[in-house]
TIGUVO-693542 format. One record per residue: residue in three letters; residue number from 1; y negated, x, z negated of N, C-alpha, C in turn. Coordinates in steps of 0.2 Angstrom, whole numbers, plus 5000, padded with zeros to 4 digits. Layout:
N
- ALA	NUM	Y	X	Z	Y	X	Z	Y	X	Z
...
REM end
This chain:
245
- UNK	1	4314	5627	4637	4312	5624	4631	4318	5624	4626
- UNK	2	4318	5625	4622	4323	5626	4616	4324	5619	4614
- UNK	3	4328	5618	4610	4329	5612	4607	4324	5608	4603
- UNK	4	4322	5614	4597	4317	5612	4592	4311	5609	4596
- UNK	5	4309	5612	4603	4305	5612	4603	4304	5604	4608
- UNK	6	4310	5601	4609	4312	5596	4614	4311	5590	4610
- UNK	7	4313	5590	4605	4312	5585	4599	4306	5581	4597
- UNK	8	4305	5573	4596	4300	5572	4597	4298	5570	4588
- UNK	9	4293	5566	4589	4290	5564	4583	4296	5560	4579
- UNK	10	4299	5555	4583	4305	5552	4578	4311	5557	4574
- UNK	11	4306	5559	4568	4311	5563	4565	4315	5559	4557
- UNK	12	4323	5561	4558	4325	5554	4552	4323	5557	4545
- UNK	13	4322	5551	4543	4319	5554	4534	4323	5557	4530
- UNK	14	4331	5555	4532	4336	5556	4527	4342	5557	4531
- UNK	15	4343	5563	4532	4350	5566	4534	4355	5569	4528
- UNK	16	4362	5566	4530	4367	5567	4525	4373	5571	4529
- UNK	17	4376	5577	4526	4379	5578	4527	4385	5581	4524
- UNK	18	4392	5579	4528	4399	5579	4526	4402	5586	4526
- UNK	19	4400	5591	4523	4400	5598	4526	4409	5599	4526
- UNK	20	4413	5601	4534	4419	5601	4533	4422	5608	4536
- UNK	21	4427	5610	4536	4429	5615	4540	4428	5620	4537
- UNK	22	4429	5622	4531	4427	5628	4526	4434	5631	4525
- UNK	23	4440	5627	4524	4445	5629	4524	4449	5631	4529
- UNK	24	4449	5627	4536	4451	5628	4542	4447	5636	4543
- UNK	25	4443	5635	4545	4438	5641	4545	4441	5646	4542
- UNK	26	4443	5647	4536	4447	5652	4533	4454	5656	4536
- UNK	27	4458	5648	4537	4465	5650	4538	4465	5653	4547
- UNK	28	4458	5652	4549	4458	5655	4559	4456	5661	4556
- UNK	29	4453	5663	4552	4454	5671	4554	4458	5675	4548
- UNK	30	4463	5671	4543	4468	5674	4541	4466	5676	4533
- UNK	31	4460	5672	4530	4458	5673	4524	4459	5664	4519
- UNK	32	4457	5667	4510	4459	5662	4508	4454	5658	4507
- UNK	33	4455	5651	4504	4452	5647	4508	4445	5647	4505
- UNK	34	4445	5651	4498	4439	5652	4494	4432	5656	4498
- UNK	35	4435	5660	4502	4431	5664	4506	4427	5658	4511
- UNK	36	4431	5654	4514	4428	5649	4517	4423	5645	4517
- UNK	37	4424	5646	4507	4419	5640	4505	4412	5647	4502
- UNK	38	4414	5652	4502	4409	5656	4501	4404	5657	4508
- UNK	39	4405	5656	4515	4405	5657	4520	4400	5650	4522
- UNK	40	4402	5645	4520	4400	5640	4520	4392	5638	4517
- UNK	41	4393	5643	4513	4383	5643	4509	4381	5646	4516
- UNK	42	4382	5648	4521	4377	5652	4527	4375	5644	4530
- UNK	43	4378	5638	4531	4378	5633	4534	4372	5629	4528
- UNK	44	4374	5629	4525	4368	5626	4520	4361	5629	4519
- UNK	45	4360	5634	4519	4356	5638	4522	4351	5635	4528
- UNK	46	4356	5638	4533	4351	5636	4540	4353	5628	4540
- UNK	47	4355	5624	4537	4354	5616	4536	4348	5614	4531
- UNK	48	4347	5619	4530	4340	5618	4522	4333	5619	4527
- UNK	49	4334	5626	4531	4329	5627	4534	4329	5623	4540
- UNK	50	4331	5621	4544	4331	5616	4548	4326	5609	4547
- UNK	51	4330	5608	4543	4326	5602	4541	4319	5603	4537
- UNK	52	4318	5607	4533	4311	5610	4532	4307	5609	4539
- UNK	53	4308	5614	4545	4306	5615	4550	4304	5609	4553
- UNK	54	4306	5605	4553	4304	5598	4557	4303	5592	4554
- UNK	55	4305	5595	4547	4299	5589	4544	4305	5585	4540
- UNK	56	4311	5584	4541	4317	5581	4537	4313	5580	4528
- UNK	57	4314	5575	4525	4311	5574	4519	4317	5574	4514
- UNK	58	4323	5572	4518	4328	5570	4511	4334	5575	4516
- UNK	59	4337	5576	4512	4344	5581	4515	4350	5580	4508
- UNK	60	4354	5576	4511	4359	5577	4505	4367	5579	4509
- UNK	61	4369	5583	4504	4375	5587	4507	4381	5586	4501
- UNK	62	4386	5582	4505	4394	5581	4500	4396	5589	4500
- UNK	63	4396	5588	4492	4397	5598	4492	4406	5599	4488
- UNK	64	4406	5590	4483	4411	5590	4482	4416	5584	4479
- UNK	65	4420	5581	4481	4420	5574	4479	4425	5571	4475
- UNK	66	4424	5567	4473	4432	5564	4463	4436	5567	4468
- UNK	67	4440	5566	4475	4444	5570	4477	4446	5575	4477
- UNK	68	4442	5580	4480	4443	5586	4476	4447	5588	4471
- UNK	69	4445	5584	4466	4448	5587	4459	4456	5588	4460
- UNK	70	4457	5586	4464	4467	5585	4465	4467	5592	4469
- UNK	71	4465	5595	4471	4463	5603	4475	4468	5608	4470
- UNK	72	4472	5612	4472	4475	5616	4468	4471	5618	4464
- UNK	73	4472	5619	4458	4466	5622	4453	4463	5630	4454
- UNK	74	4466	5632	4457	4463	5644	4461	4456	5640	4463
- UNK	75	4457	5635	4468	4451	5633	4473	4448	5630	4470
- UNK	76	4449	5627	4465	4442	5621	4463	4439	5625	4456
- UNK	77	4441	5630	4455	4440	5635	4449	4435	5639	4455
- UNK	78	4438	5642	4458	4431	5646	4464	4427	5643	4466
- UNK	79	4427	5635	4467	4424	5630	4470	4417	5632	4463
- UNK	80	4420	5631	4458	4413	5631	4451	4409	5635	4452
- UNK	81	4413	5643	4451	4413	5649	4451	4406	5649	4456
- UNK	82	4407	5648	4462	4404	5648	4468	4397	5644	4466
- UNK	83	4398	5638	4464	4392	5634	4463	4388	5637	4458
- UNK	84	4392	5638	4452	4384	5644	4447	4381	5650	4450
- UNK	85	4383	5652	4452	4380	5658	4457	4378	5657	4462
- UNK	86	4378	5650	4467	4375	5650	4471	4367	5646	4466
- UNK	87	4367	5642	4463	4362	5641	4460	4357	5645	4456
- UNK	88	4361	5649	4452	4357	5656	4451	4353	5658	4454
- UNK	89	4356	5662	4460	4353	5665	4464	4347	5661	4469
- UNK	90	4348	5655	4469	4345	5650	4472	4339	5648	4471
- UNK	91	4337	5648	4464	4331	5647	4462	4322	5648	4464
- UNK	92	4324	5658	4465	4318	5658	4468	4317	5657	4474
- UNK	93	4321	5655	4475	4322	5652	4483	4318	5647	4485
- UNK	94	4321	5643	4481	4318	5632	4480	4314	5632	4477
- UNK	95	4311	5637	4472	4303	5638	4472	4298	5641	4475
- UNK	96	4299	5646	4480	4296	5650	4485	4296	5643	4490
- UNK	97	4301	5641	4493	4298	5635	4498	4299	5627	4498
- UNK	98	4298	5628	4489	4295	5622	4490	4299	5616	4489
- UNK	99	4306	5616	4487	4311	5614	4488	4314	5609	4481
- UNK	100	4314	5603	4480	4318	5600	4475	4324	5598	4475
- UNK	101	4327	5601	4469	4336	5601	4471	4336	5594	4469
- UNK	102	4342	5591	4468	4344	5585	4467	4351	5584	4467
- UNK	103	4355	5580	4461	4361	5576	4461	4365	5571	4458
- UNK	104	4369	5568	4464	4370	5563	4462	4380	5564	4459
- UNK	105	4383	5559	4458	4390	5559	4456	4390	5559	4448
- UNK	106	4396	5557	4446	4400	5559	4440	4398	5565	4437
- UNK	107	4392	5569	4435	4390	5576	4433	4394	5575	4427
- UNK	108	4396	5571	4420	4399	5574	4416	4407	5576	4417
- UNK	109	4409	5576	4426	4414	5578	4425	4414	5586	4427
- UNK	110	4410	5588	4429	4408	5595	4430	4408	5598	4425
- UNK	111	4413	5605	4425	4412	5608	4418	4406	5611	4415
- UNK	112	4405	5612	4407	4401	5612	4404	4395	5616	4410
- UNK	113	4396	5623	4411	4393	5629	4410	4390	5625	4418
- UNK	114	4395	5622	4423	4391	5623	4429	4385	5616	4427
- UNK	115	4387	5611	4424	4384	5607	4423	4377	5607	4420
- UNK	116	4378	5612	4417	4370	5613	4413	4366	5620	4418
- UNK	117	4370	5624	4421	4366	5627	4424	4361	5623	4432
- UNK	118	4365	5617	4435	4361	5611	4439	4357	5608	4437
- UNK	119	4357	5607	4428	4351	5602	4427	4346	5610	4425
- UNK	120	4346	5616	4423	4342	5620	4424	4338	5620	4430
- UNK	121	4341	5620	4436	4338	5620	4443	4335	5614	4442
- UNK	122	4337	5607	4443	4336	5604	4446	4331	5604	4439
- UNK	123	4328	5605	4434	4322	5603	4430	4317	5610	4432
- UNK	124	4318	5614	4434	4315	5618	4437	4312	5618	4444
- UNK	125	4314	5614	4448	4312	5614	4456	4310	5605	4456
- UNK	126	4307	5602	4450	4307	5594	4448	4301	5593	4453
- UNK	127	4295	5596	4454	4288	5595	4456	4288	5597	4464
- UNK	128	4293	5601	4464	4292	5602	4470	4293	5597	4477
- UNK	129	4290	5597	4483	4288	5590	4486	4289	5592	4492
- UNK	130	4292	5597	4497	4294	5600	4503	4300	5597	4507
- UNK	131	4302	5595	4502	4310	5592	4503	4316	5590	4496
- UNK	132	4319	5586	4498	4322	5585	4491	4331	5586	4493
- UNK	133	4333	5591	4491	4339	5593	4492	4347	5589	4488
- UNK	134	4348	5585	4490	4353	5583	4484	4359	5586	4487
- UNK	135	4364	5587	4479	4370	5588	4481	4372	5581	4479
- UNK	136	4380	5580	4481	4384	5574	4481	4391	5581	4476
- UNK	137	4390	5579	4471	4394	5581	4466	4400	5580	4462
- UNK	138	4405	5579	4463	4412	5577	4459	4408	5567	4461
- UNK	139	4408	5566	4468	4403	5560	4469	4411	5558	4473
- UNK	140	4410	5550	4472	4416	5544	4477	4412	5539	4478
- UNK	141	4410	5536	4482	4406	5531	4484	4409	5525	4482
- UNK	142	4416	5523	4481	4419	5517	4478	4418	5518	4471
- UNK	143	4419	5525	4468	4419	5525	4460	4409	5524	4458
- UNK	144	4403	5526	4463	4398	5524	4462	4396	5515	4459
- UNK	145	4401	5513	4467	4401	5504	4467	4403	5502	4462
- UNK	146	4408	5504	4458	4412	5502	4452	4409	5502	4446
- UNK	147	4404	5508	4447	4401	5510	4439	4393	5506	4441
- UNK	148	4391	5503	4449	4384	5500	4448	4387	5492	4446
- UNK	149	4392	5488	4448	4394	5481	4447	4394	5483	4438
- UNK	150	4399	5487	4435	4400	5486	4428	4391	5484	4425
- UNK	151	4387	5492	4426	4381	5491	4424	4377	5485	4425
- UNK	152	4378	5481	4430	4375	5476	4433	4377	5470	4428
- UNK	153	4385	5469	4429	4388	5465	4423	4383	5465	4417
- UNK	154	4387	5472	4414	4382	5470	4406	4376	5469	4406
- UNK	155	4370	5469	4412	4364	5467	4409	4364	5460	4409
- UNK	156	4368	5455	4414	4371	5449	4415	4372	5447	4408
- UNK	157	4378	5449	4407	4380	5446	4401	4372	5446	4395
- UNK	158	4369	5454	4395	4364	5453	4389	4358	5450	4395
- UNK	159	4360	5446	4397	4353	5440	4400	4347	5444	4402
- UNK	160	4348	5450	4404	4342	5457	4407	4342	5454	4414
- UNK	161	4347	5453	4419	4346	5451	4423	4349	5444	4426
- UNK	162	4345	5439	4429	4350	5433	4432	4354	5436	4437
- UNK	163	4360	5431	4438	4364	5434	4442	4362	5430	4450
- UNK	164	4360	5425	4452	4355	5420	4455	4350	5425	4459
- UNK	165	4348	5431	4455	4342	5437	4457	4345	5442	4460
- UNK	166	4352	5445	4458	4355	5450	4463	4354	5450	4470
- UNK	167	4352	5453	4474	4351	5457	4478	4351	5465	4481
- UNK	168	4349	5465	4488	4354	5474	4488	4347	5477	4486
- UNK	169	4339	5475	4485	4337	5478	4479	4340	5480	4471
- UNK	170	4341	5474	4470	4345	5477	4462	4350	5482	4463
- UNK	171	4355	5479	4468	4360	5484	4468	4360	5490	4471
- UNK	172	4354	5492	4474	4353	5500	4476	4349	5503	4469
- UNK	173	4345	5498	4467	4342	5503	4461	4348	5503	4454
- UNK	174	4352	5500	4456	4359	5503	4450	4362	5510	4454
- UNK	175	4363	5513	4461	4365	5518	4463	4364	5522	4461
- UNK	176	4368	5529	4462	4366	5536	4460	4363	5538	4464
- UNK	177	4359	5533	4470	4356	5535	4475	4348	5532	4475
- UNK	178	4348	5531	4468	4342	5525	4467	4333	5528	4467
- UNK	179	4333	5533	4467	4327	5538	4470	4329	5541	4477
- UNK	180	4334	5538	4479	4331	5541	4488	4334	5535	4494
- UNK	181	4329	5535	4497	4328	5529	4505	4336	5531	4506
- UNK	182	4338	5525	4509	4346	5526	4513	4344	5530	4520
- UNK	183	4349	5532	4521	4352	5537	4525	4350	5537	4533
- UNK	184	4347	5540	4537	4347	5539	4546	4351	5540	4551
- UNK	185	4353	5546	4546	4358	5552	4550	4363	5554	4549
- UNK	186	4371	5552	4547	4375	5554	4546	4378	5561	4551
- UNK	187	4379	5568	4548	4383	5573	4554	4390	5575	4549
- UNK	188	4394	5573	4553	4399	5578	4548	4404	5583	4553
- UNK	189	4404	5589	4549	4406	5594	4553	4415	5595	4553
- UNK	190	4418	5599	4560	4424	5601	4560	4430	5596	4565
- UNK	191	4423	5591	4565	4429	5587	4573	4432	5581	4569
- UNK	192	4432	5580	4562	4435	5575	4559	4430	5569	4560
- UNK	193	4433	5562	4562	4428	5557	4562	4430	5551	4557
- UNK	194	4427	5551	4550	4430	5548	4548	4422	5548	4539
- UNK	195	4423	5543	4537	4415	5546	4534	4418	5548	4525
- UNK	196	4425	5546	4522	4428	5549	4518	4427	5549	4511
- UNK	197	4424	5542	4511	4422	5538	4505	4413	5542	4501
- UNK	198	4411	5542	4509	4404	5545	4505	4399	5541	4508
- UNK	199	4394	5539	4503	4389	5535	4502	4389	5529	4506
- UNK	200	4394	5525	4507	4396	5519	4508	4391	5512	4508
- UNK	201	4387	5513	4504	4381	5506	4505	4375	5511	4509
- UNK	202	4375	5516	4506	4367	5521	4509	4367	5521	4517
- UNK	203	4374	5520	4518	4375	5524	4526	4376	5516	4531
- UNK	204	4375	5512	4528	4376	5505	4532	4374	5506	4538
- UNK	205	4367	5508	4540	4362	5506	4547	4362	5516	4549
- UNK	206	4365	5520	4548	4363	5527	4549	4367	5526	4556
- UNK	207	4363	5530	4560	4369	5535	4566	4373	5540	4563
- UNK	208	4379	5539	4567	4384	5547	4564	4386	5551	4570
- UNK	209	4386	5555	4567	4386	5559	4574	4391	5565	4573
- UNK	210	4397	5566	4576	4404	5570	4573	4401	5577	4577
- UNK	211	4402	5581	4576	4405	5589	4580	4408	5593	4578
- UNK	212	4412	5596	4582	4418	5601	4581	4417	5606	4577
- UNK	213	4410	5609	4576	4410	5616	4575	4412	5616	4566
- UNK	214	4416	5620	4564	4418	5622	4558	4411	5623	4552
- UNK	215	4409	5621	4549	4404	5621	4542	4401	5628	4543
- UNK	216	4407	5633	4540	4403	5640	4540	4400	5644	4545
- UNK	217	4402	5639	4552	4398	5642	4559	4391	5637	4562
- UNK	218	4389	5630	4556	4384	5628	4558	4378	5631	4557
- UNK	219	4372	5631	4562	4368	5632	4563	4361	5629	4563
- UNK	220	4356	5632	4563	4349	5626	4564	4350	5622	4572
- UNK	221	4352	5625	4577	4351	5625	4583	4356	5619	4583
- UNK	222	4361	5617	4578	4369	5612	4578	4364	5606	4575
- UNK	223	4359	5606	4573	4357	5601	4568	4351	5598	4571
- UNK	224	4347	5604	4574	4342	5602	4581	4346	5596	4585
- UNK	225	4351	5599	4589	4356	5594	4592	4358	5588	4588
- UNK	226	4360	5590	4583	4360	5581	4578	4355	5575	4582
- UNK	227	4350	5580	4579	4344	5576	4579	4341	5575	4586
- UNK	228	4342	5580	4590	4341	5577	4598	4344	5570	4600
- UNK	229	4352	5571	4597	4354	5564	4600	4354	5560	4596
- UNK	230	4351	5559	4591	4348	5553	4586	4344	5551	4590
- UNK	231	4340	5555	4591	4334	5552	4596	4334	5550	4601
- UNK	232	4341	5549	4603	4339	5546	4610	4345	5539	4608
- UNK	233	4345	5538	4603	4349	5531	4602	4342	5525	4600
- UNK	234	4347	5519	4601	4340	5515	4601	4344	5511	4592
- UNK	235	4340	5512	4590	4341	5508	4581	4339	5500	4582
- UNK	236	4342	5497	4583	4338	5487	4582	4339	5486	4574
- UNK	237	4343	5487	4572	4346	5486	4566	4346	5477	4564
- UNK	238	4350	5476	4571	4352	5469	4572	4348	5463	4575
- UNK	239	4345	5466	4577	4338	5464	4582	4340	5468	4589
- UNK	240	4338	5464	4595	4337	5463	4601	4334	5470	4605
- UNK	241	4336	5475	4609	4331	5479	4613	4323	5475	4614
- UNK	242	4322	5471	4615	4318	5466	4619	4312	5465	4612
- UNK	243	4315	5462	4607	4312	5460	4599	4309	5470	4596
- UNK	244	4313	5475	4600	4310	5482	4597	4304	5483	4600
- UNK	245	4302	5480	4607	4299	5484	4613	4293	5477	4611
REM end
């Protein structure tokens, strides 16, 4: 019996992924590290089809974070480079099956040309309902929480919101996360365990599940796995085994 096939009906609505090991993966076989991150679109790939296959509704993948930006400039230059042309080529793709892109983060720090060609995709694949792909883009989960308190402040101040009414409804629909369910399944690839200032409120109650395997060598069959030991965790989410059964 294969994996997929092992899998039960408990399948999580929203898996987020930490994609890592793009650069190590470069420097074990003696390339530079932008090849890695070219190498890297095969992982997102079979992570897009995967989750299609077994019903995943939301998939959001850190593709590139405020930290970054401090990245030698050769690499976050290629890092663009790589992104318009993955997007490009990508469309009849996420039209063909069905797929709506998505993104969250600081997008006007994105330069111009990559930034306008994501809001092309992402208003061209807007209807579609198969899956909803977000990327996490020039994204920092502390700088999210900083820009949803300020927004919250000001409606305070202009008496839009009492402050008396805050809740983690208000404050989730101030996130850049505010169109999609928090998180079930945290995977982050390359052996690092560590969550690395990504989606910080969304991941509260998620399982995380670390493995070795390098970004540009994950597979559906790596994700299958995710999700097998997802399943066999018990979620109370601060309730009792006894209060679940």
């Amino acid at each position: 019996m294969t994996q997929k096939e092992q899998l039960n009906s408990n399948i999580p609505h929203h898996i987020a992924i930490i994609m890592d090991g793009n650069g190590r993966w470069a420097k074990k076989k003696g390339l530079l590290r932008a090849i890695g991150h070219e190498n890297g679109a095969k992982g997102v790939q079979e992570a897009v089809e995967a989750c299609t296959e077994i019903g995943v509704k939301y998939l959001t993948l850190y593709a590139f974070s405020t930290e970054n930006w401090n990245r030698p400039k050769r690499e976050v230059d290629a890092l663009m480079k790589l992104l318009v042309n993955s997007l490009k080529k990508e469309v009849a793709s996420l039209q063909k099956n069905n797929i709506k892109l998505n993104a969250i983060g600081n997008l006007d720090a994105l330069p111009e040309k990559v930034k306008n060609e994501l809001l092309y995709v992402i208003d061209q694949t807007k209807d579609n309902t198969q899956i909803t792909v977000t990327l996490a883009l020039s994204y920092g989960s502390r700088e999210e929480l900083i820009k949803t308190v300020k927004d919250i402040s000001i409606k305070v101040k202009n008496n839009l919101i009492s402050p008396h009414l805050i809740n983690e409804t208000v404050i989730s629909e101030h996130l850049y996360t505010k169109n999609l369910p928090d998180v079930d399944l945290l995977i982050r690839t390359s052996g690092e365990q560590r969550i690395s200032n990504f989606l910080l409120w969304q991941i509260a109650y998620a399982e995380l599940y670390f493995t070795k395997i390098l970004w540009p060598d994950f597979r559906k069959t790596d994700l299958f796995e995710a999700v097998l030991n997802y399943q066999q965790r018990e979620r109370r989410f601060g309730k009792t085994s006894e209060q679940l059964s």
